[in-house]
OpenMM code with the backbone's topology and positions (N, CA, C; nanometers):
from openmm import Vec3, app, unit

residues = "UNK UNK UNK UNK UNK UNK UNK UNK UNK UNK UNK UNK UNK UNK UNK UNK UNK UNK UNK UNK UNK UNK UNK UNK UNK UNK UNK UNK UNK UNK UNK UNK UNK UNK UNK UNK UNK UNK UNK UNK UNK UNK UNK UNK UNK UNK UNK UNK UNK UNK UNK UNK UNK UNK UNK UNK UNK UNK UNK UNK UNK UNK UNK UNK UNK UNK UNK UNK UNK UNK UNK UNK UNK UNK UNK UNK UNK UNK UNK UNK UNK UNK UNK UNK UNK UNK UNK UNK UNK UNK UNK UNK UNK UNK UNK UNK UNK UNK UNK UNK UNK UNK UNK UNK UNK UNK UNK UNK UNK UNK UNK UNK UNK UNK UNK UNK UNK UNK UNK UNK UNK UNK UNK UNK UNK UNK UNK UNK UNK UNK UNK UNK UNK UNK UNK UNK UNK UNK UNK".split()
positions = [
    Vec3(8.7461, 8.5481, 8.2718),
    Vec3(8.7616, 8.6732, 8.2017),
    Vec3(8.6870, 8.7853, 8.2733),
    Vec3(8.5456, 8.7679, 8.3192),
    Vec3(8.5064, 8.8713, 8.3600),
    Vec3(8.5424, 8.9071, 8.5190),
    Vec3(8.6190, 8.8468, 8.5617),
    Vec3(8.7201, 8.8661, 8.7275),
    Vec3(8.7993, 8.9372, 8.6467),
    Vec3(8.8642, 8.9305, 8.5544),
    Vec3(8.9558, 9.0218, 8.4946),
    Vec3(8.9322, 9.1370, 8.4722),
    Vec3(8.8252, 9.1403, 8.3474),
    Vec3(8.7338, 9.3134, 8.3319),
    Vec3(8.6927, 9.3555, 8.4655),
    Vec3(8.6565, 9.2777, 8.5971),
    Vec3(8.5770, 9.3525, 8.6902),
    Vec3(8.7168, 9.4526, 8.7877),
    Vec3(8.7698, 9.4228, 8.7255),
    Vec3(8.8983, 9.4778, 8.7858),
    Vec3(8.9785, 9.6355, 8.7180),
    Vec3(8.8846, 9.6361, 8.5762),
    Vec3(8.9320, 9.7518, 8.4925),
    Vec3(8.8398, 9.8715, 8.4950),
    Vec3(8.8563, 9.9806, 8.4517),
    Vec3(8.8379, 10.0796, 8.4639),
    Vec3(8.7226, 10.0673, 8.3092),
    Vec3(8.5560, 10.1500, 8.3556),
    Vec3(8.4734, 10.1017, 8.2286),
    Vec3(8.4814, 10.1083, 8.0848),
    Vec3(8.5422, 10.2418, 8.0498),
    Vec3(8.6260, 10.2384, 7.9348),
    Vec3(8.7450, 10.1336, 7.8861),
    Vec3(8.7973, 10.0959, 7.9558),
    Vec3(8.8633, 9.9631, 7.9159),
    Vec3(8.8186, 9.8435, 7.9013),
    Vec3(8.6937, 9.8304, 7.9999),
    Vec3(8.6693, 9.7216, 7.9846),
    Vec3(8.5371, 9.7392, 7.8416),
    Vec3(8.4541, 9.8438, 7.8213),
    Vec3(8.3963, 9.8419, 7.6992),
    Vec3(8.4585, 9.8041, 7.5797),
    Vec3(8.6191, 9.8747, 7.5607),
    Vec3(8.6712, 9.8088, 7.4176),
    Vec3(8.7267, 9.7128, 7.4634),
    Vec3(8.7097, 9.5911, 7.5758),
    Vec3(8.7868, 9.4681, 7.5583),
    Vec3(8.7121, 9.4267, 7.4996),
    Vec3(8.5634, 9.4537, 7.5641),
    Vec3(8.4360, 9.3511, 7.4630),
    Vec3(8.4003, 9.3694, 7.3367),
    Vec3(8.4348, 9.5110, 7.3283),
    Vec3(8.4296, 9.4991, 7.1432),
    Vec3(8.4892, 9.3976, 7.1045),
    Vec3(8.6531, 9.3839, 7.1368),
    Vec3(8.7149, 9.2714, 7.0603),
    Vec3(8.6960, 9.1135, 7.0310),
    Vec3(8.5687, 9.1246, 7.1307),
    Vec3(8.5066, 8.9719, 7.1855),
    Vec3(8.4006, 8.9596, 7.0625),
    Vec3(8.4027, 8.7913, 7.0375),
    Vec3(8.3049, 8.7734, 6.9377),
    Vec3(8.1213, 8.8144, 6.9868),
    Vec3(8.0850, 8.8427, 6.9217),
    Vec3(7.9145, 8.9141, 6.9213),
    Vec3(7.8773, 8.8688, 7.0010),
    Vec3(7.8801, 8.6772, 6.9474),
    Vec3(7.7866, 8.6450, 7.0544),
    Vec3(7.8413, 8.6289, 7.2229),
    Vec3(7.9350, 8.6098, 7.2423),
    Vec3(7.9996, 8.5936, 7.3473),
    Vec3(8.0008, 8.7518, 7.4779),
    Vec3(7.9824, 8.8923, 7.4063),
    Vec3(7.9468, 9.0042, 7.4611),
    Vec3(7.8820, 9.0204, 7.5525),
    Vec3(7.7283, 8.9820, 7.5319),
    Vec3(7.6349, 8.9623, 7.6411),
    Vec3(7.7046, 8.8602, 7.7750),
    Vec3(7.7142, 8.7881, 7.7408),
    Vec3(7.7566, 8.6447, 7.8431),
    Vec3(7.8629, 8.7202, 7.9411),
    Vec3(7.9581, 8.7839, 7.9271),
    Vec3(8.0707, 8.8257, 7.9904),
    Vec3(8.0101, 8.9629, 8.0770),
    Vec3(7.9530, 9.0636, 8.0091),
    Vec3(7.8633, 9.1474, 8.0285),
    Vec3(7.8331, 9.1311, 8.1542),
    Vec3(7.6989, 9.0281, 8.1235),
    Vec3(7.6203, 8.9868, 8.1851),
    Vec3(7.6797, 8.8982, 8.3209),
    Vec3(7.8115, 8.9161, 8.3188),
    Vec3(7.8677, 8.8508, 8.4523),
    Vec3(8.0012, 8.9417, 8.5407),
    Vec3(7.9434, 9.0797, 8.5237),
    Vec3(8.0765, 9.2016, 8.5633),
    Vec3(7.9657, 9.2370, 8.7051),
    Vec3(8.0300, 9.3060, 8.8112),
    Vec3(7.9162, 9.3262, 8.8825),
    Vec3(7.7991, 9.4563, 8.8736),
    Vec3(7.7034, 9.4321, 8.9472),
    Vec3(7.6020, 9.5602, 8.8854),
    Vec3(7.6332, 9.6728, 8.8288),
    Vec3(7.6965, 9.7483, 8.9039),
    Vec3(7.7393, 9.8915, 8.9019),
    Vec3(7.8336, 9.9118, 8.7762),
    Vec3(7.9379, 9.8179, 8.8053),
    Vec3(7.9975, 9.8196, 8.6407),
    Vec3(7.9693, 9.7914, 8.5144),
    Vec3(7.8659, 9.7040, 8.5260),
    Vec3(7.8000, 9.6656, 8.4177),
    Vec3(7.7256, 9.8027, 8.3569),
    Vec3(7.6350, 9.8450, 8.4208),
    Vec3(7.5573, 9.9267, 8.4259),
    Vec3(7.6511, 10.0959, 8.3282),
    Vec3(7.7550, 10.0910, 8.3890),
    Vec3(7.8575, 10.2052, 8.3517),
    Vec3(7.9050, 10.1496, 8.2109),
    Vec3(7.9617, 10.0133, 8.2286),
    Vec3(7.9688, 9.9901, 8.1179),
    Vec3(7.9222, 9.9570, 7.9537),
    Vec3(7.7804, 9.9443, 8.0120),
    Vec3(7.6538, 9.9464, 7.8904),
    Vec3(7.6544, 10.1066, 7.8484),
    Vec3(7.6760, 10.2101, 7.9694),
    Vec3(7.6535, 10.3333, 7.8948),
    Vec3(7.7609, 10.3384, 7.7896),
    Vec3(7.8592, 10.2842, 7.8183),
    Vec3(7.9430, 10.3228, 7.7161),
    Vec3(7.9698, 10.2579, 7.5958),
    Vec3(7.8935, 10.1566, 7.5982),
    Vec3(7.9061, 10.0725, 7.4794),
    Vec3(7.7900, 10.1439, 7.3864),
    Vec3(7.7278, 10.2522, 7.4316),
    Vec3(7.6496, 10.3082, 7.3621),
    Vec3(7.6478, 10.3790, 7.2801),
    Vec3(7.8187, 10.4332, 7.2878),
    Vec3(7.8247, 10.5893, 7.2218),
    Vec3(7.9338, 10.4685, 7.0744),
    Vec3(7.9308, 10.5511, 6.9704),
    Vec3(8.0078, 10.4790, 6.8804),
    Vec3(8.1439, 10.4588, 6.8787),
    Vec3(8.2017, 10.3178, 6.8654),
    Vec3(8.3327, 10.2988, 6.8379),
    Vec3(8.4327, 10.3942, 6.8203),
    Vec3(8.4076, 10.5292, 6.6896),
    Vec3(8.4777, 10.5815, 6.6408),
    Vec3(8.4839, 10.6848, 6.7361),
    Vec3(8.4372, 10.7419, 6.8583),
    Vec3(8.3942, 10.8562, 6.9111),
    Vec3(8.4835, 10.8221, 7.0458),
    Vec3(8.5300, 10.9284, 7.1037),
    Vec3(8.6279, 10.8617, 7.2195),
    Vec3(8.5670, 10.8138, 7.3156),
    Vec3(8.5163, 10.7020, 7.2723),
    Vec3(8.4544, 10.6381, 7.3702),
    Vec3(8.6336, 10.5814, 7.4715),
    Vec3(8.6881, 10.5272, 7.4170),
    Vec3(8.8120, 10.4893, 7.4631),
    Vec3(8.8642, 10.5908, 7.5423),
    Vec3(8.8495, 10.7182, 7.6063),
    Vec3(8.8806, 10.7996, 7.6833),
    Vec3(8.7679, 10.8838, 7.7419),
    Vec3(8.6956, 10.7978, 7.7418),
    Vec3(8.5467, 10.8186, 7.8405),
    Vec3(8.5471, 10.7701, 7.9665),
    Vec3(8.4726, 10.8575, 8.1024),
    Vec3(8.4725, 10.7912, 8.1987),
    Vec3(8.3530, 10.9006, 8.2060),
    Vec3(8.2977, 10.7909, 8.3066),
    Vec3(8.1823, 10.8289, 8.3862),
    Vec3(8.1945, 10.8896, 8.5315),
    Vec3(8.3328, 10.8952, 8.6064),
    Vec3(8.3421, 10.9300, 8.6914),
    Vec3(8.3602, 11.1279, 8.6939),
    Vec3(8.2862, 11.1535, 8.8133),
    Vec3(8.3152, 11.3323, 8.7948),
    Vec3(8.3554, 11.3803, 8.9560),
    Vec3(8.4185, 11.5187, 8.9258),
    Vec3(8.4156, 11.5363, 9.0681),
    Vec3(8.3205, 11.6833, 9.0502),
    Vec3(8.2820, 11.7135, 9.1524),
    Vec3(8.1801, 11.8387, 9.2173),
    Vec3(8.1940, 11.9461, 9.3144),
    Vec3(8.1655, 12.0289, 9.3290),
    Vec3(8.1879, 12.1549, 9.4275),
    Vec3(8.1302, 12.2449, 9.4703),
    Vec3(8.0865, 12.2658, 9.5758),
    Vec3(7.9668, 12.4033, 9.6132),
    Vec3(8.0159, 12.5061, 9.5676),
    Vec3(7.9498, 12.6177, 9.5215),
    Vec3(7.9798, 12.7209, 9.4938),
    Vec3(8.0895, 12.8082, 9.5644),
    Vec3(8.0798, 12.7489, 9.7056),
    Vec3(8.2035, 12.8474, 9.7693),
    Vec3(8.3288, 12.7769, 9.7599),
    Vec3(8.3780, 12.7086, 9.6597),
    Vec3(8.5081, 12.6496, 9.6971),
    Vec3(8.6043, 12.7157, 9.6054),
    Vec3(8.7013, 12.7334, 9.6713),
    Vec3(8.8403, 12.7769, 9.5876),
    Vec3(8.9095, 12.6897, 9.5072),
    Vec3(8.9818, 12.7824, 9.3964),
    Vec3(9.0352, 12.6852, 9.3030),
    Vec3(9.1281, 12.6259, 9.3633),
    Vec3(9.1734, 12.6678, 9.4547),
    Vec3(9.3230, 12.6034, 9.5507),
    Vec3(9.2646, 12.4379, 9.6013),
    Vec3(9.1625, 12.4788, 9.6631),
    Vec3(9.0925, 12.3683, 9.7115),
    Vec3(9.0282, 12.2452, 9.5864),
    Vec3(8.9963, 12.3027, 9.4548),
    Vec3(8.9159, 12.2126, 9.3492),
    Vec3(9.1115, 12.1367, 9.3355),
    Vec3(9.1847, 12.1821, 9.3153),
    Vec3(9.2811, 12.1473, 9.3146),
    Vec3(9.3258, 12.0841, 9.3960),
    Vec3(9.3385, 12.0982, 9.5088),
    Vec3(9.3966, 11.9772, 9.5958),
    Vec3(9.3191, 11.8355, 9.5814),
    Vec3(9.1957, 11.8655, 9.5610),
    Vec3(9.1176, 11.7799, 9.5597),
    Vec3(9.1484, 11.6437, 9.4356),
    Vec3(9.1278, 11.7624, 9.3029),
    Vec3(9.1745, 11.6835, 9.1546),
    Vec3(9.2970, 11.6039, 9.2020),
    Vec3(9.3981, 11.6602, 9.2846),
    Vec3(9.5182, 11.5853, 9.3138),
    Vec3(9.5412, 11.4276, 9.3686),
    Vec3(9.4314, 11.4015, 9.4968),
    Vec3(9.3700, 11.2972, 9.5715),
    Vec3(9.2949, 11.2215, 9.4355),
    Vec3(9.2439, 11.2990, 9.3718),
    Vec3(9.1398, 11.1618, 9.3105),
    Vec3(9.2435, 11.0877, 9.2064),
    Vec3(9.2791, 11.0059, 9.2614),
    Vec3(9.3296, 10.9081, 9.1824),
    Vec3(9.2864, 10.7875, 9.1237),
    Vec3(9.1226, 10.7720, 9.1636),
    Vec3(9.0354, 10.6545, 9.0795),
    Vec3(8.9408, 10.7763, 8.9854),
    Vec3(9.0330, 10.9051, 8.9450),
    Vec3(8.9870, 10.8965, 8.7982),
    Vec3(9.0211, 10.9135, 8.6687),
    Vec3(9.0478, 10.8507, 8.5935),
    Vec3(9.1247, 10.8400, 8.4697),
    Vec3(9.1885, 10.9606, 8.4216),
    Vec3(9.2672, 11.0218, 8.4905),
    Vec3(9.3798, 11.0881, 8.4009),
    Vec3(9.2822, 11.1580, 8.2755),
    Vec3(9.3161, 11.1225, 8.2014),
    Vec3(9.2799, 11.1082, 8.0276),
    Vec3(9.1632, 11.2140, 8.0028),
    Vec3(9.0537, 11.1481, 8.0732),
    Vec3(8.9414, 11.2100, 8.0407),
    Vec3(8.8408, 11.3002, 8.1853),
    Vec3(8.9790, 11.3213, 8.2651),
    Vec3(8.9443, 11.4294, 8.3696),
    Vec3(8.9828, 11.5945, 8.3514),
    Vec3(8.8664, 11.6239, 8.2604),
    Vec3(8.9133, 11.7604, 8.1991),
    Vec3(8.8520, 11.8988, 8.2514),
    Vec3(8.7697, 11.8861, 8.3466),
    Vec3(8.6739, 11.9816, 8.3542),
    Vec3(8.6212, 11.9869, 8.5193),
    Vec3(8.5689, 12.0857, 8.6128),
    Vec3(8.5768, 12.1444, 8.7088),
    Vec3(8.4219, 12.1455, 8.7242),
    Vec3(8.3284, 12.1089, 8.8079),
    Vec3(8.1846, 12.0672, 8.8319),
    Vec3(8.1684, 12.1567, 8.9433),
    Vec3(8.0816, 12.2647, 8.9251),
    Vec3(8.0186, 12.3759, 9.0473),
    Vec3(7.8528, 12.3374, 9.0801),
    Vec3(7.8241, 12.3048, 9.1963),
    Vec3(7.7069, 12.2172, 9.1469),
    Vec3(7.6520, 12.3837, 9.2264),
    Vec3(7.4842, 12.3818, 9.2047),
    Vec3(7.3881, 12.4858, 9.2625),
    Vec3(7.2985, 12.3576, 9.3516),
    Vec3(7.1843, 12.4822, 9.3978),
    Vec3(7.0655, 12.4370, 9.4629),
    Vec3(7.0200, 12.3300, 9.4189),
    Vec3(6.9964, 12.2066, 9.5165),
    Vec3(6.9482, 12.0760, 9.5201),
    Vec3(7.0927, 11.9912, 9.4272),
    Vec3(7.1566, 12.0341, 9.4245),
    Vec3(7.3101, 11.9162, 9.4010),
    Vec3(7.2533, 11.9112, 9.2407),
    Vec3(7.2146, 12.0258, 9.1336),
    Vec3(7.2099, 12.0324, 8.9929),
    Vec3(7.3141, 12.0951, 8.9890),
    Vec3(7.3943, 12.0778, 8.8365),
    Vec3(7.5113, 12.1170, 8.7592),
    Vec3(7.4460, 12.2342, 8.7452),
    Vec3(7.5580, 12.3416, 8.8042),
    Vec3(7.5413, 12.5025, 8.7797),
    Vec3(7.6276, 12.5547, 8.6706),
    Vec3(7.7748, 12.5031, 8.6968),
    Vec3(7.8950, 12.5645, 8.6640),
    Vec3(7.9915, 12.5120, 8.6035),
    Vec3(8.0805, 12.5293, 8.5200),
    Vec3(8.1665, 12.4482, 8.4749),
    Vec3(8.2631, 12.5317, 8.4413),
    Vec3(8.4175, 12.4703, 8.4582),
    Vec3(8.4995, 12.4990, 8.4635),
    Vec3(8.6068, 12.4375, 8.3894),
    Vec3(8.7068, 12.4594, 8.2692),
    Vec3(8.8471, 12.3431, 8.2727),
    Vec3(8.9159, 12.3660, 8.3024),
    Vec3(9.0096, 12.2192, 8.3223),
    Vec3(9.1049, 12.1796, 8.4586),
    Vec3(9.2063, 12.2873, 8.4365),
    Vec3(9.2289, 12.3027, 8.2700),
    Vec3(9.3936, 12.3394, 8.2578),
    Vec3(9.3270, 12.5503, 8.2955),
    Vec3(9.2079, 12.5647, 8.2784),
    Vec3(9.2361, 12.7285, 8.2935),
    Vec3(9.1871, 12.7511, 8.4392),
    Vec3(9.1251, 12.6314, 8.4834),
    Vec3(9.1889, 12.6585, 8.6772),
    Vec3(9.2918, 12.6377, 8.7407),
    Vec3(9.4126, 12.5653, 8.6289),
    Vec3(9.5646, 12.6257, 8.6774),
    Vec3(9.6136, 12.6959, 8.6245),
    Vec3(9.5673, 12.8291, 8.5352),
    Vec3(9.5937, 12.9314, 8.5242),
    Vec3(9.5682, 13.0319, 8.6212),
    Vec3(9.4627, 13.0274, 8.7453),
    Vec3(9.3974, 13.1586, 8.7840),
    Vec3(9.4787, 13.1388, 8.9459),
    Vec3(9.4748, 13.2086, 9.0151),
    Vec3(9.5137, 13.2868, 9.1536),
    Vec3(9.4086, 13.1113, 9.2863),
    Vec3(9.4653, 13.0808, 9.3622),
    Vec3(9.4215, 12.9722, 9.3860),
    Vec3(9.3309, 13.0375, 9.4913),
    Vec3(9.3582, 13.1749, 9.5206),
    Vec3(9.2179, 13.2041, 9.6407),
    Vec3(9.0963, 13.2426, 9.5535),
    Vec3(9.0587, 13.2134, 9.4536),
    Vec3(8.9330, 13.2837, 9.3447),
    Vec3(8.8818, 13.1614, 9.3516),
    Vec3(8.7060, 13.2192, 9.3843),
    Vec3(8.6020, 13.1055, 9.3675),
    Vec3(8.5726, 13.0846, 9.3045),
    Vec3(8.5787, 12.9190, 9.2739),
    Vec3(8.5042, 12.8717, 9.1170),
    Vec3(8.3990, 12.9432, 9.0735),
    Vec3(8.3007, 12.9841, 9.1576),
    Vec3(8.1721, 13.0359, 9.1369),
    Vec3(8.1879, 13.1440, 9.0288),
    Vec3(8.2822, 13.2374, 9.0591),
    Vec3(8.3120, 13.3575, 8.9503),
    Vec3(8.3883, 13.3470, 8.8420),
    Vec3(8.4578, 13.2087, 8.7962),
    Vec3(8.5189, 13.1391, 8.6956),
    Vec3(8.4857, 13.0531, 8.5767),
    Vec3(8.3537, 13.0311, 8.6581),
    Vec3(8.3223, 12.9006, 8.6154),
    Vec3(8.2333, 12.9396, 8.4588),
    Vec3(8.1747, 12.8609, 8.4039),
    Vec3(8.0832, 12.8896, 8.2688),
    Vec3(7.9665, 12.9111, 8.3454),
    Vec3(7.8731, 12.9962, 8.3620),
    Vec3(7.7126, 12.9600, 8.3821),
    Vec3(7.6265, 12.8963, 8.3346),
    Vec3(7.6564, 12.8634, 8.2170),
    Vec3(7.5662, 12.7434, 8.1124),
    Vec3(7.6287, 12.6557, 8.0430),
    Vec3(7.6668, 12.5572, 8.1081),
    Vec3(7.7217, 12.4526, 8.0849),
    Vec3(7.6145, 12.3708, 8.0232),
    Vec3(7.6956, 12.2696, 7.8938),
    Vec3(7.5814, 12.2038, 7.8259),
    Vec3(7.5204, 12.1074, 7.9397),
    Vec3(7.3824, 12.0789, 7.9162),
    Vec3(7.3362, 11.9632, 7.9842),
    Vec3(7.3334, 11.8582, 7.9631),
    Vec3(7.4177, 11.7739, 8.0340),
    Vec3(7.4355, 11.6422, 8.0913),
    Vec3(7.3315, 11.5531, 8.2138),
    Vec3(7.1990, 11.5284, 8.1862),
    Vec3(7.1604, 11.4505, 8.2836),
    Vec3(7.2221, 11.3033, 8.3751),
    Vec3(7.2323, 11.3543, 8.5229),
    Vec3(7.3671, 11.3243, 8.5597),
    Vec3(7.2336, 11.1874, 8.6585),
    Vec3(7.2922, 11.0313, 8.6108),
    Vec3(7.1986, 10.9397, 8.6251),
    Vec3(7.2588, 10.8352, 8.7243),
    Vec3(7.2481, 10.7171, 8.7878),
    Vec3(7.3437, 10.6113, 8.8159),
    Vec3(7.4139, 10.6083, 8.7755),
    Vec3(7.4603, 10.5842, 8.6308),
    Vec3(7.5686, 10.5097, 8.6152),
    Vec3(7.6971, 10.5936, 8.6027),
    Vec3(7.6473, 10.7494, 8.6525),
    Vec3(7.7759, 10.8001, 8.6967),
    Vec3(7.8240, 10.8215, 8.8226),
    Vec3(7.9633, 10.8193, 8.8825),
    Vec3(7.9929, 10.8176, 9.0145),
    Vec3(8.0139, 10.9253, 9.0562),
    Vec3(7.9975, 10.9812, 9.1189),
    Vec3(8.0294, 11.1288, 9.1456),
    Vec3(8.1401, 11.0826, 9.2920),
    Vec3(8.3112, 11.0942, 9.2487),
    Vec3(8.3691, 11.0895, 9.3644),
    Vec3(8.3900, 11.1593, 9.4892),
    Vec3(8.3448, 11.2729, 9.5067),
    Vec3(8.2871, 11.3448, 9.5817),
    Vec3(8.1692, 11.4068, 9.5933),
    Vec3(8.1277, 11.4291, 9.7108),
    Vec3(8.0445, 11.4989, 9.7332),
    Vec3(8.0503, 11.6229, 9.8648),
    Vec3(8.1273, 11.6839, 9.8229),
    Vec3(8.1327, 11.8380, 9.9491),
    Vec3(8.0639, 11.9728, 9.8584),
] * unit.nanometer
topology = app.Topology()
chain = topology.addChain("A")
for resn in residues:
    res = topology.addResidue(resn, chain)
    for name in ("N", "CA", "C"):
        topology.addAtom(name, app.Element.getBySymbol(name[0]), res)
């Protein structure tokens, strides 16, 4: 079983184990490899009722000088990240901290030569951004 989950995406594999008896959770868990495990404990954290089921830990990121043309081509390539819960546009600042934020659908509203930088939110809520998230890029 857990060759199976190690093969799914962490949100999927968190509500397989819900469906698993209590005690049996840990054991399977406890046999996914590090990194997923690790992603996948975060998410067994947040409650059942809460979309945890369209949660991912994966994000993508962007220096301040990048164009929406470019955050876009980019969103296009990433295809290891869930659809579903890829909603939002990451402008990072000085020392690779979350500056900026952006969503996906009103950066395909705007002119594709405009820099995220002047689009973006300036105070985006804070998210301390830890291991067990992947950041699929880094430019």
């Amino acid at each position: 079983m857990a060759s199976v989950l190690g093969l799914m995406r962490p949100d999927d594999v968190a509500d397989a184990l819900m469906d698993l008896p209590q005690d049996r959770r840990s054991e399977v868990l406890d046999l996914l490899p590090p990194a997923q495990r690790l992603r996948v404990t975060r998410l067994l954290g947040y409650q059942g009722a809460t979309a945890r089921g369209l949660m991912g830990l994966d994000f993508v990121q962007f220096q301040p000088g990048t164009t929406v043309g470019l955050a876009l081509t980019v969103v296009r390539r990433s295809a290891a990240i869930q659809p579903e819960a890829f909603t939002l546009l990451f402008s990072i600042g000085t020392g690779g901290r979350l500056a900026r934020v952006r969503s996906l659908v009103r950066a395909l509203q705007l002119p594709t030569d405009t820099l995220l930088l002047h689009v973006c939110d300036s105070n985006p809520t804070h998210s301390p951004l830890t291991s067990s998230y992947r950041c699929i890029n880094n430019d």
